[in-house]
VEXKE-993938 format. One record per residue: x, y, z of N, C-alpha, C in turn. Coordinates in steps of 0.1 Angstrom, whole numbers, plus 5000, padded with zeros to 4 digits. Atoms other than C-alpha are relative to their C-alpha. Example, Ala and Ser with C-alpha at 12.3 -4.5 7.8 and 13.67 -1.06 7.14 Angstrom:
BEGIN
500949885000512349555078500950125000
499149895000513749895071499250115008
% end
This chain:
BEGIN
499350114994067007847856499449874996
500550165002066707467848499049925011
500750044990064307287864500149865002
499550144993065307017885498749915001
500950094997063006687891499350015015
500650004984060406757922499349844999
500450104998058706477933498450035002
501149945007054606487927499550105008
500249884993053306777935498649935012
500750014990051806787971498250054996
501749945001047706827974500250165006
499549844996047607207979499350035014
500250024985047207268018500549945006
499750124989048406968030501850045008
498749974993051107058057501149874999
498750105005054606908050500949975017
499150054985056406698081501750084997
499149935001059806808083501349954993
499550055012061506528062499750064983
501149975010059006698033501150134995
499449895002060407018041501250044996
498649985009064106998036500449974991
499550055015063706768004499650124996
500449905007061607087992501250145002
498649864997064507338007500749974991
499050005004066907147993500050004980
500149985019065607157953500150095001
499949885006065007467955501450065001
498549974999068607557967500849944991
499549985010069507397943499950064984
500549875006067807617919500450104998
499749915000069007857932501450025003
499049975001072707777928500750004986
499750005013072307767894500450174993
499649915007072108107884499550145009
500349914991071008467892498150005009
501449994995067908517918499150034993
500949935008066208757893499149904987
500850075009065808437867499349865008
500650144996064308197892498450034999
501649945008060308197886499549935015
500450104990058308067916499349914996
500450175007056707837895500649885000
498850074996059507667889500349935016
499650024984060707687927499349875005
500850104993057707517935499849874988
499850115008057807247905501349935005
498750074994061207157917499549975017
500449994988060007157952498849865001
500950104996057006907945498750065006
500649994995054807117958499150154991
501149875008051707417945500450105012
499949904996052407777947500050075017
500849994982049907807979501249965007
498950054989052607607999501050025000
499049975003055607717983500150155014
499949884995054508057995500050015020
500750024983052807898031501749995006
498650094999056507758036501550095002
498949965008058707978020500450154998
500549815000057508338019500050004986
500049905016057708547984501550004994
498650015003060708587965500850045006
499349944985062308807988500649945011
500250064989061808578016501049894996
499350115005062908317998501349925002
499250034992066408308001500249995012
499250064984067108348038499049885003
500550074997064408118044500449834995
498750095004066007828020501250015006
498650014998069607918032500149995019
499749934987068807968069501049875009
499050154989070207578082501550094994
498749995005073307638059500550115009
499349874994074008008073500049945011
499549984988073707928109500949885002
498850084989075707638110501250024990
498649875000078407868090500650045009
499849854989077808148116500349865013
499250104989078407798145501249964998
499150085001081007628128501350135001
499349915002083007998125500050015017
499549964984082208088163500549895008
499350144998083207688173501350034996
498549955004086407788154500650105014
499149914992086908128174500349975014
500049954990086108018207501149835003
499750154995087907658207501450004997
499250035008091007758191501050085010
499849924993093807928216501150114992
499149915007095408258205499750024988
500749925013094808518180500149944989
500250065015096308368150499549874997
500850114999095208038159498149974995
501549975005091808158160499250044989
499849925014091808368128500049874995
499850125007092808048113499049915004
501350084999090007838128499150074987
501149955002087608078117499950024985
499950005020088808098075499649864997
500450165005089007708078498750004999
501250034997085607688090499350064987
500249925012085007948059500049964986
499450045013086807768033499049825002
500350164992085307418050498050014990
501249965004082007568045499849994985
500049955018082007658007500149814990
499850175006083207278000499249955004
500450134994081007088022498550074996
501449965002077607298013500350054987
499849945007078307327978498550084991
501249925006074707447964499850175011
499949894990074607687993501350095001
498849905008078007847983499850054992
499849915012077507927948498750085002
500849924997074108057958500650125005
499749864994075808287985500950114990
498549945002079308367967499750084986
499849965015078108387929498350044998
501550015006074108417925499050135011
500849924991072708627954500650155003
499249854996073509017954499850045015
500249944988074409177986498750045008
500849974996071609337993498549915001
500950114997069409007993500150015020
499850004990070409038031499550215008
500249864991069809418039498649985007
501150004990067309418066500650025013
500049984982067109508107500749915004
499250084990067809208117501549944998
498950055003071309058120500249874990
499550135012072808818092501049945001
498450104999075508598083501050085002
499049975003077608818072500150165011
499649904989077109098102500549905012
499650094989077608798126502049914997
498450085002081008628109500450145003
499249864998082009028110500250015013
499849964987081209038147500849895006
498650134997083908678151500950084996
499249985005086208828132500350115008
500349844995086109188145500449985022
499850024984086209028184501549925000
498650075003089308818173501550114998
499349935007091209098157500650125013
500049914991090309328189501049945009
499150044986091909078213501650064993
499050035010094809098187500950125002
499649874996094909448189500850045019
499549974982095309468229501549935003
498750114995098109168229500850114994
499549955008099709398202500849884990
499650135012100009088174499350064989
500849935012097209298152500350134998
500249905001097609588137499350155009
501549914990095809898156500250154989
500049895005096310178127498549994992
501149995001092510068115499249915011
500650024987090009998139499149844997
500550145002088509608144499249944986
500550025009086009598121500150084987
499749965015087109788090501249895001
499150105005090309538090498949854999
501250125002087709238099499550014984
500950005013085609358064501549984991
499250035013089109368043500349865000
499750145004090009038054498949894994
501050085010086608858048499650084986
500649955010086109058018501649964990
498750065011089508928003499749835003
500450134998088608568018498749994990
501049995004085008648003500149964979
500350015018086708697964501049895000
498750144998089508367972498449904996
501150144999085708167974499550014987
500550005013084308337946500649984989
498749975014087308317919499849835002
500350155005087107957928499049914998
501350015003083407907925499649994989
500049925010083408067896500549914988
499250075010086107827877500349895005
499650124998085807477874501249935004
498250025002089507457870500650035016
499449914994090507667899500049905014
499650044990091707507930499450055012
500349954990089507517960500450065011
499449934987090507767991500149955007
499650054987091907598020500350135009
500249944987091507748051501850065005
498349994993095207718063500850124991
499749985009096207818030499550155001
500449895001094208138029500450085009
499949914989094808288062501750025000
498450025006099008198052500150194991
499749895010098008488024499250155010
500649884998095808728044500550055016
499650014985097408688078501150184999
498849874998100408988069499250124995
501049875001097209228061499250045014
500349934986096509238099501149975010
499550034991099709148117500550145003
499849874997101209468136501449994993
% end
């Protein structure tokens, strides 16, 4: 990956205030919306970052670590601005439709933190115990769908969350196709749920 301009590298030890901190998040995210995880070097990371290895790692964890620990503001105020959607919005399709906007909202307004998630970070950068973004937007989606189900507005021939995963997983390749191509017309929220809406109506 190209290495962006850090600013001079920190004395090695010296703890970083919390202005320090998110300029150093946010180089490296952008690092790492350049290309695949596997060619980011942590040398790098931490040249872009301004800061020596030692702190990168005090900071940042290992490569592994890495991502969620850079992405974690972005993700949760995803996973808020999605349940802000579900819970503010009245009525199933109403809500469904918050919850894409907030989706499609997302991708534009955090663009380094997009192509990271959508184009550069394999699934399994997330497999671990604890819950993630993408088991928490499932559990919005998945509670939305249920109500949906009971009114009888949703489908009920698949059960909450396997329809929940087809729809964000068709919302998921609308972000990436347009990620992906300069050209290509960003996903609107309204717009999206218009096309995925008759994949869960009853």
């Amino acid at each position: 990956m190209a290495l962006t301009a850090g600013s001079a590298q920190r004395a090695q030890g010296r703890s970083l205030d919390a202005d320090e901190r998110e300029q150093a998040r946010t180089a490296i995210l952008g690092l790492m919306s350049q290309g695949p995880l596997e060619r980011l070097g942590m040398r790098d990371a931490a040249a872009a970052a301004g800061m020596s290895l030692a702190t990168l790692y005090k900071y940042f964890g290992g490569k592994e670590a890495l991502p969620g620990a850079v992405l974690a503001p972005d993700l949760d105020a995803l996973v808020a601005a999605m349940d802000a959607g579900s819970r503010t919005a009245i009525g199933v399709k109403a809500r469904l439709q918050a919850v894409l906007v907030a989706l499609c909202d997302f991708a534009l307004s955090h663009a380094d933190a997009a192509r990271a998630l959508w184009l550069h970070l394999p699934p399994s950068t997330w497999d671990s115990g604890d819950p993630d973004w993408r088991s928490q937007r499932l559990r919005i989606v998945s509670h939305i769908l249920r109500n949906g189900q009971r009114d009888g507005s949703v489908r009920s021939d698949l059960d909450d969350a396997a329809l929940a995963q087809l729809l964000l997983g068709a919302a998921d390749r609308a972000i990436e196709t347009a990620l992906a191509d300069a050209q290509a017309e960003a996903p609107a929220g309204a717009r999206l749920f218009k096309s995925l809406w008759p994949l869960a109506a009853a």
